[in-house]
C-alpha positions as CSV (number, residue, x, y, z in Angstrom):
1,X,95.2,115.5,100.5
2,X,91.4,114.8,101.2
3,X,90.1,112.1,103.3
4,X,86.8,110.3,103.3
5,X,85.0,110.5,106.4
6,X,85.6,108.8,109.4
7,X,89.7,108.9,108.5
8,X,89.6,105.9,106.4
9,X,90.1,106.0,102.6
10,X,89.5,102.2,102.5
11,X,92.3,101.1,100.6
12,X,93.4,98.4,103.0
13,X,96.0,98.0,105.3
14,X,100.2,98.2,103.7
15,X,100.0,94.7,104.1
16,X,97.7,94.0,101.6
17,X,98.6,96.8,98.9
18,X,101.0,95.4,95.9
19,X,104.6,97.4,96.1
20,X,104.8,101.2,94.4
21,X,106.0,101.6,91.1
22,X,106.6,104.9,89.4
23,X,103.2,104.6,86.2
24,X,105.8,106.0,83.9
25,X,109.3,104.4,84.1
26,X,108.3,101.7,86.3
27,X,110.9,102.6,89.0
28,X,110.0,100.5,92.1
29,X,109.3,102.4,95.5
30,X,111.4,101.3,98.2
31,X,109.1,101.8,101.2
32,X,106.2,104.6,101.2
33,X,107.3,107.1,98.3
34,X,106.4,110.5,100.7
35,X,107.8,112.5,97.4
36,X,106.5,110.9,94.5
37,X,103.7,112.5,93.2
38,X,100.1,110.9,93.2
39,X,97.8,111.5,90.2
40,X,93.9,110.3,90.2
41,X,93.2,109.4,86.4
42,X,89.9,107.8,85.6
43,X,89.5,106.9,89.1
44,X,92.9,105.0,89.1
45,X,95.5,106.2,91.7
46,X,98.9,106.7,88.9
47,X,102.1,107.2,90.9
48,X,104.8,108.7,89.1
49,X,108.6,109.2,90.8
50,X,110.4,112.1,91.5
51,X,112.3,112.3,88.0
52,X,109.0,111.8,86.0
53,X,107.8,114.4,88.2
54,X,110.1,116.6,87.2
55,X,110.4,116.5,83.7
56,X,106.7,116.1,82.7
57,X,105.8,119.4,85.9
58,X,104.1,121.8,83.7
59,X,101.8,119.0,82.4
60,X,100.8,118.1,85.9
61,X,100.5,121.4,87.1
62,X,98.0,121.7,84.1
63,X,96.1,118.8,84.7
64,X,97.3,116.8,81.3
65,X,96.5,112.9,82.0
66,X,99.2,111.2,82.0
67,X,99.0,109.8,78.5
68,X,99.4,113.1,76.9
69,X,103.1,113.8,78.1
């Protein structure tokens, strides 16, 4: 993962970030997700859980956006 400089990515503190839900199912992340997968698409951060991860794999792995699975 790749930071900006300085350490910060400016996204704001937990506090202030709306709760995780998976971009595809809309499964709800209890706590940080630290094995859900994070896709940039158009700028926009897209989480996705670990099922979604798992079935749609070889289109992330080939860099599909997430519309085309």
């Amino acid at each position: 993962m790749t930071s900006l400089p300085g350490g910060r990515d400016h996204g704001g503190s937990p506090a202030e970030r709306p709760p995780l839900e998976c971009a595809r199912c809309g499964t709800p992340a209890e706590g940080p997700p630290p094995t859900w997968t994070c896709s940039v698409e158009n700028g926009v951060r897209r989480y996705f859980c670990d099922a979604c991860s798992r079935q749609n794999l070889r289109s992330i792995e080939g860099r599909l956006d997430s519309a085309w699975w």
